[in-house]
C-alpha positions in Angstrom: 44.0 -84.6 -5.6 45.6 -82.8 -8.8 47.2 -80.7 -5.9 48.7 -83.3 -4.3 50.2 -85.6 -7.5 51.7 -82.0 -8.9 53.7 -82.2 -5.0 54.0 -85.7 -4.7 57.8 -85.7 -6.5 58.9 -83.0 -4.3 57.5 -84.3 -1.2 58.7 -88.0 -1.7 61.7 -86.6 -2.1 62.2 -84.6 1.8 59.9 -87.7 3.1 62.1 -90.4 1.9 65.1 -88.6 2.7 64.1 -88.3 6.5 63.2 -92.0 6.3 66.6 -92.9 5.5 67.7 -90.6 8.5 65.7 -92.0 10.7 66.4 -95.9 9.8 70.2 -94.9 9.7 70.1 -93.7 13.6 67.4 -96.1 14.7 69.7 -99.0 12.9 72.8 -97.5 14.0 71.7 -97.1 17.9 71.0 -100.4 18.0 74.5 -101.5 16.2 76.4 -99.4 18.7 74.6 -100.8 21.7 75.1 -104.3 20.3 79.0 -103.5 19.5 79.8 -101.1 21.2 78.4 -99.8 24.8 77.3 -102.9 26.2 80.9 -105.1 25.3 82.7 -101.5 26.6 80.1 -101.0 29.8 82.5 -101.7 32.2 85.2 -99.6 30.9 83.1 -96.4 29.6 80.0 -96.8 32.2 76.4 -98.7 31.6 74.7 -94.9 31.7 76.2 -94.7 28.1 74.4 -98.0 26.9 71.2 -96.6 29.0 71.4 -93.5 26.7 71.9 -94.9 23.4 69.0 -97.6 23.7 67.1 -94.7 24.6 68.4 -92.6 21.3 67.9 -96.0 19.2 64.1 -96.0 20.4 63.6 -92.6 18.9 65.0 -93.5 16.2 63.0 -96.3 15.9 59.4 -94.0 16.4 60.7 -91.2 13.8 60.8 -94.3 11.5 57.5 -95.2 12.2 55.9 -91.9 11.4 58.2 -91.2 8.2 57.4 -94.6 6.9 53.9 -94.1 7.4 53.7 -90.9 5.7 55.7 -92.3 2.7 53.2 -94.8 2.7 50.3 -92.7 2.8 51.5 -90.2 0.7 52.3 -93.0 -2.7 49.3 -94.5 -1.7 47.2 -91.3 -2.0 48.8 -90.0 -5.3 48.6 -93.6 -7.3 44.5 -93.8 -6.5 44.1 -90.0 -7.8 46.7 -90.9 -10.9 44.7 -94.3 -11.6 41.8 -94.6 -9.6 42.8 -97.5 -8.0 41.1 -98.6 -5.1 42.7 -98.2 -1.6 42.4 -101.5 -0.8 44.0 -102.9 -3.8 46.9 -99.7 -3.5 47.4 -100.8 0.3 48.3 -104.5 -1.1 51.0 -103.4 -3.7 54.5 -104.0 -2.9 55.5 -100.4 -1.7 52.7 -100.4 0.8 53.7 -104.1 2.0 57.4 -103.3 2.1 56.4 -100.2 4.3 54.3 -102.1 6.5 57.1 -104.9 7.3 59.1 -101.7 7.6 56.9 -99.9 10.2 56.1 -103.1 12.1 59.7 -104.0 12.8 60.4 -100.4 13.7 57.6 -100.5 16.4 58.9 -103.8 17.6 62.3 -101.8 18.2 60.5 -99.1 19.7 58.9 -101.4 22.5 62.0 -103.6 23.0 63.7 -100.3 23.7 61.9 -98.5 25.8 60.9 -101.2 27.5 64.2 -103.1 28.3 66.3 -100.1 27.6 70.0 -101.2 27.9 68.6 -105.0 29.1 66.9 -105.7 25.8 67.5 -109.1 24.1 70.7 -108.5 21.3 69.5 -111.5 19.5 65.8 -110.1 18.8 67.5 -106.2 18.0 70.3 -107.6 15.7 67.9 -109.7 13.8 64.9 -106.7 13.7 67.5 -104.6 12.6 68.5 -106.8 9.7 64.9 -107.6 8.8 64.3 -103.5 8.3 67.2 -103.0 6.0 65.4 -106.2 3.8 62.4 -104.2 3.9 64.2 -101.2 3.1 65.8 -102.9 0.2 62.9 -103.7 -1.8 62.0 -100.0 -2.1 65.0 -99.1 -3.8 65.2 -99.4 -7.8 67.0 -103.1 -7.5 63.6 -104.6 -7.1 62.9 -103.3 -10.2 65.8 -104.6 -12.8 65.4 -107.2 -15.1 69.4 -107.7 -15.2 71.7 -108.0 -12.4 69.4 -107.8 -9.7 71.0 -110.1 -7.1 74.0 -108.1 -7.0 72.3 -104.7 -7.0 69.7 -106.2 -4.1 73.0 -107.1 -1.9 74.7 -103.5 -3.0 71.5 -101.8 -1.8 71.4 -103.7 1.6 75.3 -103.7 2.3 75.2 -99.6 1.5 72.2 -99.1 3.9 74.2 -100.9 6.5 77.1 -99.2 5.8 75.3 -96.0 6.3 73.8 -97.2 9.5 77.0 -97.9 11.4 78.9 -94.9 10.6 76.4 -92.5 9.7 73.3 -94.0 11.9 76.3 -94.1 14.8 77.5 -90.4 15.4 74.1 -89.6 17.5 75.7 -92.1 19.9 79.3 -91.4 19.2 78.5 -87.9 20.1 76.5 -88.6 23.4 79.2 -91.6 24.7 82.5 -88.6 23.9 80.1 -86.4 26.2 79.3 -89.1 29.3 82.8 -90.6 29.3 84.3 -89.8 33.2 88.1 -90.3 32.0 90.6 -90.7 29.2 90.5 -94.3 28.9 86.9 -94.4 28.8 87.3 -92.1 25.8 90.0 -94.0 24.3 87.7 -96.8 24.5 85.0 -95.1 23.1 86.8 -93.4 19.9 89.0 -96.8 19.3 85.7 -99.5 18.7 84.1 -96.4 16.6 86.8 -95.9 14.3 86.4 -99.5 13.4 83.6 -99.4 13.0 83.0 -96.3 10.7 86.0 -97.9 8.8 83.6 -101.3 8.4 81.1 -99.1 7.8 82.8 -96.8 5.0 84.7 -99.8 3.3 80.9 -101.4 3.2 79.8 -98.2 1.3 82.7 -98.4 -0.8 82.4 -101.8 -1.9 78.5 -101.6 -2.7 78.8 -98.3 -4.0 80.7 -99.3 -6.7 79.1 -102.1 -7.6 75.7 -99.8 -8.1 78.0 -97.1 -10.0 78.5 -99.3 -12.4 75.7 -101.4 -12.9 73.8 -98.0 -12.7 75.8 -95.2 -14.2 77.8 -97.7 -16.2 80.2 -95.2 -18.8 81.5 -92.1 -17.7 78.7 -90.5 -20.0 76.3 -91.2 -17.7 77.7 -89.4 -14.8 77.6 -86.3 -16.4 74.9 -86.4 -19.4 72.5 -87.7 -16.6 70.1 -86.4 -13.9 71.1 -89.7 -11.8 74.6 -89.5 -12.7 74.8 -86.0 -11.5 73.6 -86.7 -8.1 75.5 -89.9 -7.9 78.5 -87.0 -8.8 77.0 -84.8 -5.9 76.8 -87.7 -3.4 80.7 -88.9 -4.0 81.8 -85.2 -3.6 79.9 -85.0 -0.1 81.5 -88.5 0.7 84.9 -87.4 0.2 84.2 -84.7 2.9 83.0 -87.1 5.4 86.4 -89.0 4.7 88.7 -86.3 5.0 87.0 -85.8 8.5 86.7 -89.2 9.4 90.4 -89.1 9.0 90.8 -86.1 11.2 89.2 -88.3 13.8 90.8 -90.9 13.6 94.3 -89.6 13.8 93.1 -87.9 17.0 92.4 -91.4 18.2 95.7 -92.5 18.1 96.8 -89.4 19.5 94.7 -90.4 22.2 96.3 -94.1 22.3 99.3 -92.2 23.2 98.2 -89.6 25.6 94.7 -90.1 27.0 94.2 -86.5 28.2 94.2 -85.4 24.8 91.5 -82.8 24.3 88.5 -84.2 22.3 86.5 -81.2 21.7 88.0 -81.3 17.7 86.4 -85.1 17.7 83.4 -84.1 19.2 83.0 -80.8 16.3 84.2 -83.0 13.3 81.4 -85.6 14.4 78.7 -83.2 14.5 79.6 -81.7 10.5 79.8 -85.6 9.9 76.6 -86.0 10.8 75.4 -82.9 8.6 76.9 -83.6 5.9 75.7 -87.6 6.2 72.1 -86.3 6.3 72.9 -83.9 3.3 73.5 -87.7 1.3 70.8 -89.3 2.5 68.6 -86.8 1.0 71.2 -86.9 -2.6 70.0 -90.5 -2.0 66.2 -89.7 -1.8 67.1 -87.6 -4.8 67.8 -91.0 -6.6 64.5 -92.4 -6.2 63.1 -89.8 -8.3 64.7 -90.4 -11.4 66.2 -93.4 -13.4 69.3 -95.2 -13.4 71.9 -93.7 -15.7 71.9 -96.7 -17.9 67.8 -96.7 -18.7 68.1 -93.2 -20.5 69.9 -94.1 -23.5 68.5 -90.5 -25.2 68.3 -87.2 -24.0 71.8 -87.3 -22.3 73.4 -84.3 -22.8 77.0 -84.2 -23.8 80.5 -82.9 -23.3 80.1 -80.2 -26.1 76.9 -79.4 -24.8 77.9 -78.5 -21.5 81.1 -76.7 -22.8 78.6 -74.7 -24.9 76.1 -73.7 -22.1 79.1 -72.8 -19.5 81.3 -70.8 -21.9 81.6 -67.6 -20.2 79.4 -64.7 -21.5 79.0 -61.2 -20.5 76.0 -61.1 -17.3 72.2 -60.2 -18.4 71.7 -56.9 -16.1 68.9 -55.7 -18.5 65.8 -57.5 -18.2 62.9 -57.8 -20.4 59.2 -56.3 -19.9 57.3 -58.7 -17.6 54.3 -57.9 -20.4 56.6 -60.0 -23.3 56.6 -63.2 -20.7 54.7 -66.4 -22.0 52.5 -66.2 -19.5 51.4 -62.6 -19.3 51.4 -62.3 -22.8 49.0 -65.7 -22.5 46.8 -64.6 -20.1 46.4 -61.0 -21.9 45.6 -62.5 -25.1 43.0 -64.8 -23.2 41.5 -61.6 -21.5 41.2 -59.7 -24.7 39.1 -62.8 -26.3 37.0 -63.2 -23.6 36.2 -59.2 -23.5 35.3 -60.0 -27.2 32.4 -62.7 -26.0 32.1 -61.0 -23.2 32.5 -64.1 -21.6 34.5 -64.7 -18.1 38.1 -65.1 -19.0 40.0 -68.0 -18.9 43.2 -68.4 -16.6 46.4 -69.1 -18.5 48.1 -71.1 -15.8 46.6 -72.7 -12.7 49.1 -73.7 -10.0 48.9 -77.3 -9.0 47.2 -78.3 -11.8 49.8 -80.7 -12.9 50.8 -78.4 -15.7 54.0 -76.6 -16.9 53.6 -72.9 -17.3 54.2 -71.7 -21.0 57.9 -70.3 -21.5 59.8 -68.4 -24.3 63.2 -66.3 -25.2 61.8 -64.0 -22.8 61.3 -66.0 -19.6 64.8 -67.5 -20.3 66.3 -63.9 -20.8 63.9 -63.0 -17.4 65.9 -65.9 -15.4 69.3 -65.0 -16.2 68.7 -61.8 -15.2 67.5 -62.2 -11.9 70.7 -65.8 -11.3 73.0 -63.0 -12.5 72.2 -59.9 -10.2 71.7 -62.4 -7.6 75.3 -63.6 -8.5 76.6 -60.0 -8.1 74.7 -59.7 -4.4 76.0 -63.3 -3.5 79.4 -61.9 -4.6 79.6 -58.8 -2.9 78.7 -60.6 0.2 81.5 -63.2 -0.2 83.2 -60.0 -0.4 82.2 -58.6 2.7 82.6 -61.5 4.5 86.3 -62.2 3.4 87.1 -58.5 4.1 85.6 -58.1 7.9 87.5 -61.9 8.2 90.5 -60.3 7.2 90.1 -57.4 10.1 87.7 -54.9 8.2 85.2 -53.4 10.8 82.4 -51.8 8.4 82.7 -54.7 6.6 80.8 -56.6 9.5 77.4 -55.7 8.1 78.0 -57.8 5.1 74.6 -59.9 5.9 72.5 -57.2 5.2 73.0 -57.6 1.8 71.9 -61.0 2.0 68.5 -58.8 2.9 68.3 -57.0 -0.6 69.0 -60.5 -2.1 65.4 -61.7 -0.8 63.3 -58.5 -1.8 65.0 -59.1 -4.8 63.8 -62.3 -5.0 60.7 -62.3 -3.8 59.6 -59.5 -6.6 61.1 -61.5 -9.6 61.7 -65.3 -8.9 58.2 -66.3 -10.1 57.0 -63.4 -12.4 53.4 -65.3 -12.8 52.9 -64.7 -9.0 51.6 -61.9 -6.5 53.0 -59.0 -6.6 53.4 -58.9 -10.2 51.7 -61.3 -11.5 47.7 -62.5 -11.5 48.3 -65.8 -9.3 47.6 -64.4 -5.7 50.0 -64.9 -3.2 48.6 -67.8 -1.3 47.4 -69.5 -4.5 51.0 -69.7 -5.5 52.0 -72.0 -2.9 50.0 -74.4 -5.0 52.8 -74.6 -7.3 56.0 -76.7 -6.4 59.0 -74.5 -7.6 57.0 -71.3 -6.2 56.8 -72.7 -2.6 60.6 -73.3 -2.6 61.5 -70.4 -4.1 59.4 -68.6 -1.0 60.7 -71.0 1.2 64.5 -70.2 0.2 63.6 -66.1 0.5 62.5 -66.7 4.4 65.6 -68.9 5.0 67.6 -66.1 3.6 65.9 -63.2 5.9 66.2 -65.4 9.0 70.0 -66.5 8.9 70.5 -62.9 7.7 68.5 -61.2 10.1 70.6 -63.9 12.8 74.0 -63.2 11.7 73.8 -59.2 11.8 72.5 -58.9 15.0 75.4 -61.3 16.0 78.0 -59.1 14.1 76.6 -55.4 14.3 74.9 -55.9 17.2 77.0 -57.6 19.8 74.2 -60.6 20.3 76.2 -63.0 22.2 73.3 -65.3 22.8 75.3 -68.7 21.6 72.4 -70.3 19.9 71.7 -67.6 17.8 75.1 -67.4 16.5 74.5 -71.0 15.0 71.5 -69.8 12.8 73.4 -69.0 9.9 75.3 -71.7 9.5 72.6 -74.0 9.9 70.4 -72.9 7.2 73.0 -72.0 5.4 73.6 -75.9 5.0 70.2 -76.6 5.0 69.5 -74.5 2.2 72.2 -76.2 0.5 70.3 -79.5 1.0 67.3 -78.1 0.0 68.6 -77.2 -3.3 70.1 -80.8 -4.1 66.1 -81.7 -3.8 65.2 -78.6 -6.2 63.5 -79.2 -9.7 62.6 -76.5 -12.1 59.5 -76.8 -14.3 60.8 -77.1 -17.6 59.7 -79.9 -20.2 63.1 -80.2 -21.9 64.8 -82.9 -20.3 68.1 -81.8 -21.5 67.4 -78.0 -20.4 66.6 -79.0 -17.0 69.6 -81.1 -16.7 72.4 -78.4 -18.0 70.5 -76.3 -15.0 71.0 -79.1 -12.5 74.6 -78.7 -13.3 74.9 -75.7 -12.2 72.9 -75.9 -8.6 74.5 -78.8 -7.8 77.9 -77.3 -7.3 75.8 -74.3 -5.5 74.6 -76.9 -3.1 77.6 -78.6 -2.6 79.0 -75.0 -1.9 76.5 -73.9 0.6 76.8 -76.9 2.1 80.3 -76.0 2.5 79.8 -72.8 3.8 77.7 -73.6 6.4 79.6 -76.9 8.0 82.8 -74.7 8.0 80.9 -71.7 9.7 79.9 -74.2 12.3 83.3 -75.4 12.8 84.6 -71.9 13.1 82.0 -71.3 15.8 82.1 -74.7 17.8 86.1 -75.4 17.9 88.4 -74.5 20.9 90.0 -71.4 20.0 92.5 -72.7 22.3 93.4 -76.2 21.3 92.1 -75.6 17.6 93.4 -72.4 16.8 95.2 -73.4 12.9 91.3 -75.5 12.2 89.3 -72.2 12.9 91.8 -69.9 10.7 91.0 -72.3 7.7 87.4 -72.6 8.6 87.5 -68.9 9.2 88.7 -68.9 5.4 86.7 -71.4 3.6 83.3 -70.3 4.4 83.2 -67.1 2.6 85.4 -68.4 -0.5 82.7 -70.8 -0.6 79.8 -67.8 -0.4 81.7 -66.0 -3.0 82.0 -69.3 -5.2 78.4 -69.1 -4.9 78.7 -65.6 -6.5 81.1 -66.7 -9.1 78.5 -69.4 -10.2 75.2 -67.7 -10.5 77.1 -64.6 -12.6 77.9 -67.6 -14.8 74.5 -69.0 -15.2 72.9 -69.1 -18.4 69.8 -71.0 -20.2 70.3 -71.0 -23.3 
């Protein structure tokens, strides 16, 4: 149980975030059926409505299982915290709010599947409002003592917003592929553009009422854990603007001529849809910590910041893994037990709910390894520019990605097999350790992926799309990263620096895509800047960890 409440931020985290995927394309199929393919089924074909109750129904089960595991997983960790019973954990509000939740979600699940296309609109519509109510009182509105009507209608109106636009591309992307003609896709792109444009000016609107009544002064978007990601999740918007706009100027192209290719629509709708699910886990990230306004201390300021990111020559010299904290713990435990003769006593025990010890050296340890991995990171932005701009050696660039991950498997989590006493399956206990592995195998598969693809001549399609798929999943993955430090303010002048490294591989990996996906024909200029941006991006990367400091 000690196990499980040391996870149970981390895990919350990637559960609640696929929650609000789910509920966004469960919510969203059944807003485009509603508004879009059954009023349009004449014109674009009643296949399409067919499909996307069918999508919506998934939707609706993937909601059911991630609400159920949210459930069981805050129900599990309050009774270890507290030792609460189960039945009295089962009857607080979280647990009702995801049982209202997981009930409606069913009820979609059955309408659809069982009606498809024919199901009742009244009975969807209204389910459909009934789960973003239920949805609602999970978020931190419930909570506040001040302004909580405004906040509780925010919360819903962003949700929705989210679920329309976001919720929608899953069925935007299927109807673009059905549609026989160039009317049908006319039809098709013209009631989704306004639509997404209901939907964003909905996010808009509640999105600045919760910045402010949230994050309030500007010193709580950056002095701020919440703040930051509020930061983080604005940035990713702004992408999802510039290529909703990209859309929807092809739509009127396609007002005009309605044999206008699509296959740009089609790409910029899939990144859309990445990048969406990229802010719905920023979102989940919000859940974790508290509002901007609530942490009146321990903001960290303008000079602050200025001070930790003033350039400075990189660490390359690292210290002796035996002046560590912990080593130097656990050798000063062994020599008094040898002195009783007694067993010794482990300095650290992963998922024990504890922080492992630190000190000048561990910092000096860390900037070591962010700044050689900065100089890898670097060389392979490097690489990547030079074999873009028509080097041929240069194509073997992601092998250095390879060295990156021995690299860090050895000296990312010093306490832990191979140089450290914590065995190598007993460090998956710990939090940070498990993503830190996780993030090595990441980097050896996309790595392994894109070589064989370069240097190799692989033309199998799917693998080509490898690298830049976990290349913006690993940027996701790092929005949701926490480091194990005590100092709030410590943690948070890191944050600040992996933020922008998310973003960035984010970045990387959408524009990869693009550069992949896009008709070298009819998109020729998009794939040179694509072809472009992703390895600026990788070497921005570089730039950033070379910069990284701790103290």
């Amino acid at each position: 149980m000690e196990l499980l409440i040391d996870v149970f931020g981390y895990l919350s985290i990637v559960v609640h975030g696929l929650t609000i995927l789910a509920q966004s394309i469960a919510l969203g199929g059944v807003l485009f059926l509603v508004l879009l393919a059954l009023p349009l089924a004449d014109r674009i074909g009643r296949d399409i409505a067919v499909s996307t109750a069918r999508i919506a129904a998934w939707g609706a089960i993937a909601l059911l299982a991630a609400e159920a595991a949210t459930v069981a997983l805050q129900a599990a960790s309050v009774v270890g915290s507290i030792d609460l019973a189960w039945a009295d954990t089962l009857g607080a509000n979280f647990a009702i709010a995801g049982f209202m939740k997981m009930g409606i979600a069913a009820l979609l699940a059955l309408l659809l599947f069982a009606r498809g296309a024919s199901a009742p609109v009244v009975p969807l519509v209204l389910a459909a409002i009934l789960e973003l109510v239920a949805a609602t009182m999970t978020t931190h509105a419930v909570a506040r003592l001040s302004d909580r009507g405004p906040l509780l209608v925010a919360a819903w109106l962003h949700q929705a917003g989210a679920a329309i636009w976001i919720g929608g591309i899953p069925c935007f992307l299927m109807a673009l592929a059905r549609a026989t003609d160039g009317k049908a896709l006319r039809a098709v792109s013209a009631r989704f553009s306004r639509m997404s444009m209901a939907g964003v000016a909905a996010i808009l609107l509640s999105g600045a009422v919760m910045t402010a009544l949230y994050v309030g002064e500007a010193e709580g978007f950056y002095g701020t854990a919440y703040g930051v990601m509020v930061g983080a999740k604005i940035g990713l918007f702004a992408m999802l603007l510039g290529l909703g706009a990209g859309n929807f100027l092809l739509t009127e192209r396609l007002r005009a001529n309605p044999n206008t290719s699509i296959v740009r629509m089609r790409r910029f709708a899939e990144v859309e849809l990445g990048i969406g699910a990229a802010i719905f886990f920023a979102a989940a990230s919000l859940t974790s910590v508290p509002p901007a306004v609530d942490l009146a201390n321990d903001r960290v300021t303008l000079a602050e910041i200025a001070e930790r990111n003033t350039p400075a020559w990189p660490r390359l010299a690292s210290p002796d893994h035996s002046d560590l904290a912990l080593p130097a713990l656990q050798a000063k435990l062994d020599r008094e037990a040898t002195a009783r003769a007694a067993t010794p006593q482990a300095a650290f025990v992963p998922g024990a709910g504890e922080l492992p010890p630190r000190n000048a050296n561990d910092i000096a340890w860390s900037e070591y390894n962010h700044h050689w991995a900065g100089l890898i990171v670097s060389l392979v932005g490097l690489l990547a520019l030079a074999n873009r701009a028509g080097v041929g050696w240069a194509k073997h660039w992601p092998l250095a990605f390879l060295g990156l991950a021995i690299f860090l498997f050895f000296r990312s989590d010093p306490e832990t097999w191979p140089m450290g006493d914590i065995g190598f399956l007993d460090s998956f206990r710990d939090v940070e350790v498990a993503q830190h592995r996780g993030y090595v195998l990441l980097i050896v598969v996309f790595a392994w992926f894109e070589w064989r693809v370069r240097a190799g001549g692989w033309t199998n399609r799917a693998a080509s799309h490898v690298f830049p798929l976990l290349c913006a999943v690993g940027g996701v993955l790092l929005l949701t990263h926490s480091h194990a430090i005590a100092n709030i303010k410590d943690q948070l002048l890191i944050e600040l620096t992996h933020t922008p490294l998310a973003l960035a591989g984010i970045v990387a990996g959408w524009a990869r895509w693009l550069e992949l996906r896009l008709d070298p024909k009819a998109n020729a200029p998009s794939i040179r800047v694509a072809g472009w941006v992703w390895p600026v991006a990788i070497l921005f990367c570089g730039l950033l960890l070379l910069g990284y400091r701790e103290a």
